[in-house]
N, CA, C and O atoms as CSV, one atom per row, in Angstrom:
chain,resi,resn,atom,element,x,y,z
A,1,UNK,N,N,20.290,-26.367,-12.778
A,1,UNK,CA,C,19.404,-25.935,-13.845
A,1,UNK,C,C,18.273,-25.107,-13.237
A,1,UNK,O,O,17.846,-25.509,-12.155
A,2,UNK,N,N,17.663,-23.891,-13.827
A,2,UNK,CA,C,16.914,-23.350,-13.010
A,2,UNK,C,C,15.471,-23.783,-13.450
A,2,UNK,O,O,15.245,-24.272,-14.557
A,3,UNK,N,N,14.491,-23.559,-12.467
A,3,UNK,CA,C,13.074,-23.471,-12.532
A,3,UNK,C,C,12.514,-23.171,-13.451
A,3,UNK,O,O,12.994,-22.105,-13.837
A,4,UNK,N,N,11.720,-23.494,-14.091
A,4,UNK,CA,C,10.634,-22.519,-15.345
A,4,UNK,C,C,10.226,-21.481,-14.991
A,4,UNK,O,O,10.140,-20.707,-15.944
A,5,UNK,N,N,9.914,-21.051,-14.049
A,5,UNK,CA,C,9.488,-19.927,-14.131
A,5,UNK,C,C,10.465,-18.909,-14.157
A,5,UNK,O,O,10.330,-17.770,-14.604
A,6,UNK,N,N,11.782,-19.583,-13.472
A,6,UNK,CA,C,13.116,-18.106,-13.864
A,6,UNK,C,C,13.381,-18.109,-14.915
A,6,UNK,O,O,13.586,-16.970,-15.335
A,7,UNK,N,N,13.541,-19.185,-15.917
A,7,UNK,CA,C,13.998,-19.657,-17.445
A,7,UNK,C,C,13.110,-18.436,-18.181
A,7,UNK,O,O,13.561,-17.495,-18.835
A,8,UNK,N,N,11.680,-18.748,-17.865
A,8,UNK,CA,C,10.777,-17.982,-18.824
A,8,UNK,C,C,11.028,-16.812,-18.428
A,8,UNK,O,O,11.259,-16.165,-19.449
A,9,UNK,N,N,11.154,-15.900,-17.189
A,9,UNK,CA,C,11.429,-14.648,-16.694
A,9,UNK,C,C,12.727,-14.039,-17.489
A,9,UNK,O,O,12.752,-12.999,-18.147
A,10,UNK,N,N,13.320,-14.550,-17.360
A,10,UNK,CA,C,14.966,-14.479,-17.644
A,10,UNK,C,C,14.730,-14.203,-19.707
A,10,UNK,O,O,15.099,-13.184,-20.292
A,11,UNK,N,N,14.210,-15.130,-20.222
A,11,UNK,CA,C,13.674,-14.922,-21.587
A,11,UNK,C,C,12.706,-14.052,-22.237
A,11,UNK,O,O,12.480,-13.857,-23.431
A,12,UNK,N,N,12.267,-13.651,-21.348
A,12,UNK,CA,C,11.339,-12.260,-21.267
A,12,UNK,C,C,11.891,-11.109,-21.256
A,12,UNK,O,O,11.796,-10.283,-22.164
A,13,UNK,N,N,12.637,-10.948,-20.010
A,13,UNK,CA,C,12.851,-9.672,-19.925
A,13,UNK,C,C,14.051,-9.402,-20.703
A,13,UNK,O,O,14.246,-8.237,-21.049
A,14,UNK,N,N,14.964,-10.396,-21.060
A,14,UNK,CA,C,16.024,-10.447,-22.010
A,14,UNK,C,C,15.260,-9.454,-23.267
A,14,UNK,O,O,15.364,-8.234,-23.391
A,15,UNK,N,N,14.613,-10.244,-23.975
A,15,UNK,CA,C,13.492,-10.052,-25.260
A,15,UNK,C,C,13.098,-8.828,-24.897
A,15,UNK,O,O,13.250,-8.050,-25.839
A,16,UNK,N,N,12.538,-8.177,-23.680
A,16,UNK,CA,C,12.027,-7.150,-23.708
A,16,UNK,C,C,13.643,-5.630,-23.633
A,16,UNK,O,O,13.802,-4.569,-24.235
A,17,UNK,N,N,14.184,-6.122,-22.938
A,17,UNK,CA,C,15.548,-5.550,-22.808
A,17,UNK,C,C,16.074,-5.358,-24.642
A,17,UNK,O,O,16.335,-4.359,-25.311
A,18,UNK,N,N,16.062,-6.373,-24.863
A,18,UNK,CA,C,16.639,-6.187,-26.404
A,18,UNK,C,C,15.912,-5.368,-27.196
A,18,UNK,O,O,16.221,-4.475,-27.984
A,19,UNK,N,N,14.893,-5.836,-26.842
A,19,UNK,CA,C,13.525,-4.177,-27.930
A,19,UNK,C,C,14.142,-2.942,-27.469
A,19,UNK,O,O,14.675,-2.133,-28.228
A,20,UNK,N,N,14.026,-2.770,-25.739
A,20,UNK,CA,C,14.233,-1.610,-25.726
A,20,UNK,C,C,15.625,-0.984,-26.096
A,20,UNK,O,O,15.599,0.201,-26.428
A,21,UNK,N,N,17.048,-1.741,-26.078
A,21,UNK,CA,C,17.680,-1.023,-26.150
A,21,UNK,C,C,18.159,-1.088,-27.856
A,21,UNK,O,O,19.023,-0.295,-28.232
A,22,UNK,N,N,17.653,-1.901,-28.671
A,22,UNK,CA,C,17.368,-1.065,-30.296
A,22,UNK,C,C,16.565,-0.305,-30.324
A,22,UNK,O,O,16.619,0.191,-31.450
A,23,UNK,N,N,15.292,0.435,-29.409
A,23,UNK,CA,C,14.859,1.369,-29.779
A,23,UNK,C,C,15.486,2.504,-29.324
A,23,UNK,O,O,15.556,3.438,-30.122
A,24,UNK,N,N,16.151,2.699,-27.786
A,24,UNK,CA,C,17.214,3.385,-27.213
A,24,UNK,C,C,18.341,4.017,-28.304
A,24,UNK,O,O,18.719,5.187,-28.357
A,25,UNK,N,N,18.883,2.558,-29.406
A,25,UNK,CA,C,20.053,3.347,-30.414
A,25,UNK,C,C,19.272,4.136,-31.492
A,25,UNK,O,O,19.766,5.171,-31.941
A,26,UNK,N,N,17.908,3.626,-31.981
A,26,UNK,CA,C,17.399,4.421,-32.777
A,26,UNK,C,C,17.373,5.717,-32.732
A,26,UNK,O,O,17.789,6.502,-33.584
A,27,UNK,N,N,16.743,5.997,-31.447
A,27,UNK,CA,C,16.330,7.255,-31.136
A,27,UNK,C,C,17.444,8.083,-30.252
A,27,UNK,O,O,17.080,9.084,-29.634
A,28,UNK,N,N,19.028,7.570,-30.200
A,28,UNK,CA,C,20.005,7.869,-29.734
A,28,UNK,C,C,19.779,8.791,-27.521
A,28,UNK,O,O,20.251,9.716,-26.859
A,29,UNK,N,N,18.717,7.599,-27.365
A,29,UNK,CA,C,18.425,7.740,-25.931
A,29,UNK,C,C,19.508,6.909,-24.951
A,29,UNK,O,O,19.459,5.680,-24.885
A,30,UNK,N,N,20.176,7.444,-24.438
A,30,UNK,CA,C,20.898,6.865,-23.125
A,30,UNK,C,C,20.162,6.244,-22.486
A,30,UNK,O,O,20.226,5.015,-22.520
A,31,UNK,N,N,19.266,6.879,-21.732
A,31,UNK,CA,C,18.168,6.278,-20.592
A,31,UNK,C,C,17.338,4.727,-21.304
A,31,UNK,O,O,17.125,3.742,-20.596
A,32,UNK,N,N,17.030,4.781,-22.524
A,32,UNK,CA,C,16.667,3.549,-23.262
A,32,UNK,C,C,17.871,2.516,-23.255
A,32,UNK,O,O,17.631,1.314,-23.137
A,33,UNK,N,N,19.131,2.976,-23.377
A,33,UNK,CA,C,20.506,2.109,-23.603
A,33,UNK,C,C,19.874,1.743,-21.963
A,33,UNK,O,O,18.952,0.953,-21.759
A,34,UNK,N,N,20.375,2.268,-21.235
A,34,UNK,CA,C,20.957,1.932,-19.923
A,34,UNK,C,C,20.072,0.857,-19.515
A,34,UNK,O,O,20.571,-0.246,-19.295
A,35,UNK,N,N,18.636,1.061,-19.365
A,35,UNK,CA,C,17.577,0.150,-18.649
A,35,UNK,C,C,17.594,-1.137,-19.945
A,35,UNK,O,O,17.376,-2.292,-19.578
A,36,UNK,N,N,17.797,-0.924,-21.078
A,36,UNK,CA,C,17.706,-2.419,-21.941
A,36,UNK,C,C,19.078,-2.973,-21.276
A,36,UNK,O,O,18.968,-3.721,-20.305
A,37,UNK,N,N,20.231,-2.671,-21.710
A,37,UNK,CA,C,21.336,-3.267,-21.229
A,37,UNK,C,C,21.065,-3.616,-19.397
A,37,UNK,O,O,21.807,-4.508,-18.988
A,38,UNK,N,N,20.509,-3.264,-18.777
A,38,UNK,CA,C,20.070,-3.298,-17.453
A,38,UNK,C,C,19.091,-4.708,-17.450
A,38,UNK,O,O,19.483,-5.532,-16.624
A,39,UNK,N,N,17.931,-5.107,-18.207
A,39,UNK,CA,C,16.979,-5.915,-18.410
A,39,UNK,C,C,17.469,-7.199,-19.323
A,39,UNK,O,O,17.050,-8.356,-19.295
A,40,UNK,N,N,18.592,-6.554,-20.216
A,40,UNK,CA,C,19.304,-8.194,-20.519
A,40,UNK,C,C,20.054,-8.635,-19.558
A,40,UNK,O,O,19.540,-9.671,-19.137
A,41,UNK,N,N,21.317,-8.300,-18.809
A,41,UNK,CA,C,22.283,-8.623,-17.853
A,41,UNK,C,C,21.704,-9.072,-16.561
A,41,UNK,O,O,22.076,-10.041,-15.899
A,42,UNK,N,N,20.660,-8.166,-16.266
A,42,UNK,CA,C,20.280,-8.876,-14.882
A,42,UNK,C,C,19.655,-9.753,-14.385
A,42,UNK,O,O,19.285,-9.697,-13.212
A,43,UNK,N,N,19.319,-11.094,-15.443
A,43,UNK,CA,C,19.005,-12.185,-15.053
A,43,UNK,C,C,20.561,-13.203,-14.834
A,43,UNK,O,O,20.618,-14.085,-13.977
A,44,UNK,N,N,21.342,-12.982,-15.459
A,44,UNK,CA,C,22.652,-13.405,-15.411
A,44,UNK,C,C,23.007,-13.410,-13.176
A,44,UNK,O,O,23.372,-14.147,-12.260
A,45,UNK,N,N,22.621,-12.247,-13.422
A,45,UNK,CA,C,23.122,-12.674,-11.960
A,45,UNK,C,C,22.144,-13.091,-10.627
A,45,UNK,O,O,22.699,-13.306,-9.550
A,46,UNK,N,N,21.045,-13.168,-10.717
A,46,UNK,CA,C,20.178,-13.481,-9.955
A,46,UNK,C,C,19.753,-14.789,-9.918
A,46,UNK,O,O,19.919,-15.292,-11.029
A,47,UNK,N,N,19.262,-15.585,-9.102
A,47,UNK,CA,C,19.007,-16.767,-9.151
A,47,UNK,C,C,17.557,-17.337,-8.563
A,47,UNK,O,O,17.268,-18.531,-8.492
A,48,UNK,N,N,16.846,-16.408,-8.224
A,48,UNK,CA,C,15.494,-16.735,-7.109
A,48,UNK,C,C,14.373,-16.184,-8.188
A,48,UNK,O,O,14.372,-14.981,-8.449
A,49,UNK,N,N,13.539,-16.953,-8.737
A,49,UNK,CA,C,12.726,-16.240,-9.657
A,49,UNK,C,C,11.977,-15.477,-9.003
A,49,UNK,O,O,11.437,-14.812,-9.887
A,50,UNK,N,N,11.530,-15.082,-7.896
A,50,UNK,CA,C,10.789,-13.907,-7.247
A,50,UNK,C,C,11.520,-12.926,-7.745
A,50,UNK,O,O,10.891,-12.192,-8.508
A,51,UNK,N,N,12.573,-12.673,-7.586
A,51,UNK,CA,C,13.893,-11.447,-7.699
A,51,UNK,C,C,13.972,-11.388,-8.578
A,51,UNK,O,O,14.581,-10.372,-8.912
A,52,UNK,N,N,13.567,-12.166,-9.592
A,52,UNK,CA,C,13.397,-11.502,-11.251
A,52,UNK,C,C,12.478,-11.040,-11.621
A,52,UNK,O,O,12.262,-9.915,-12.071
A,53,UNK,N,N,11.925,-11.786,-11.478
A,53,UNK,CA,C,10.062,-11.018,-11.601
A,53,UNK,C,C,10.539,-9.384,-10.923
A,53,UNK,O,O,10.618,-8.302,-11.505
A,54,UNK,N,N,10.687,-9.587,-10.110
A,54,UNK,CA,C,10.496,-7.738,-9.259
A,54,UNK,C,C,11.247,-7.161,-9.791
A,54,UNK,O,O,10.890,-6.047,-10.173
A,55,UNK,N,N,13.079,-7.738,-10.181
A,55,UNK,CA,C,13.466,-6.404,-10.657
A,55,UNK,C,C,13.117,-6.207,-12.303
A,55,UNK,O,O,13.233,-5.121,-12.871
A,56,UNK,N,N,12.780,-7.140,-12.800
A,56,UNK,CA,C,12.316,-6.966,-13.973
A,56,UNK,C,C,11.166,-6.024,-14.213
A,56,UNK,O,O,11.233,-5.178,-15.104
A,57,UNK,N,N,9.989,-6.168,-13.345
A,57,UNK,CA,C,9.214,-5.009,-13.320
A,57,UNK,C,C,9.297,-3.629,-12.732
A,57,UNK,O,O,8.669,-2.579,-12.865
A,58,UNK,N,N,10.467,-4.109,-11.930
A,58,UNK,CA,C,10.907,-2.595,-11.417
A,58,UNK,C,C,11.656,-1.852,-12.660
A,58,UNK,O,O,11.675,-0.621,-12.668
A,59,UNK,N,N,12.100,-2.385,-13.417
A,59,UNK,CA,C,13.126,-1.855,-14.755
A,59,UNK,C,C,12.310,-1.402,-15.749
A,59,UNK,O,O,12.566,-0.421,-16.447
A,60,UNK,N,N,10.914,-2.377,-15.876
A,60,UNK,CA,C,9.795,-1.988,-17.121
A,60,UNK,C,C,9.474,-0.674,-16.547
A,60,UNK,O,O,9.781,0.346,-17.164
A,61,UNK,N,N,8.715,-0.611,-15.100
A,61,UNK,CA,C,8.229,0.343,-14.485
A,61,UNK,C,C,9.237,1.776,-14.989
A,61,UNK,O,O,8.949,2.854,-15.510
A,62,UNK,N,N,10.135,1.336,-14.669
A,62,UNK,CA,C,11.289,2.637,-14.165
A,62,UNK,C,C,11.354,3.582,-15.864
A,62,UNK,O,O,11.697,4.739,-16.108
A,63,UNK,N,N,10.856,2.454,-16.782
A,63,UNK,CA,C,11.290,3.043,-18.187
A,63,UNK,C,C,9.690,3.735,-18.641
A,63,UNK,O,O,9.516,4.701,-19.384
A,64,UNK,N,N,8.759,3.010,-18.028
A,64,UNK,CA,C,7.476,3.710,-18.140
A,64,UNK,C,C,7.131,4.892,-17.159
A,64,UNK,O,O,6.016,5.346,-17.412
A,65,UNK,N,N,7.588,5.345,-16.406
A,65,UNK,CA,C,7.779,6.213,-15.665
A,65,UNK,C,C,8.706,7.655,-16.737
A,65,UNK,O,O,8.327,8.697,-17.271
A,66,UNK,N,N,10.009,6.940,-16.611
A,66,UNK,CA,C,10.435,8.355,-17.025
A,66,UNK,C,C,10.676,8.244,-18.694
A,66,UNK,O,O,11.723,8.361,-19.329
A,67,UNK,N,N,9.456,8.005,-19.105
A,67,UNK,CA,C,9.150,8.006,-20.740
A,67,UNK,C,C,9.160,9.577,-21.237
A,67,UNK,O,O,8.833,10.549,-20.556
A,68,UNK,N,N,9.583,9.573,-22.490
A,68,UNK,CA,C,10.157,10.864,-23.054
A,68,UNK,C,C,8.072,11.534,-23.263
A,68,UNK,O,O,7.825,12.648,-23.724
């Protein structure tokens, strides 16, 4: 069973993944698809909540970066 703090990480960035990639189909953005579908799936495979935390903010980052 994992830690709280990966549980809550993992439920976050899921939640945040899911916003973005209904706003991704709205606005028929790939780059929105890719990083939501990217921010739900990749707690699935990670297991060290440090490593979620980072790539999770590396994924927020990456979408605030190359914002339309």
């Amino acid at each position: 069973m994992p830690d709280p703090a990966e549980l809550f990480a993992s439920i976050l960035f899921g939640l945040i993944g899911a916003a973005v990639f209904m706003y991704g189909k709205k606005i028929a953005s790939g780059r929105h698809l890719l990083i939501g579908i990217g921010l739900i799936g990749f707690p699935y495979f990670v297991s060290a909540a440090w490593l979620t935390y980072a790539i999770g903010i590396a994924l927020c980052a990456a979408l605030y970066i190359w914002r339309d």
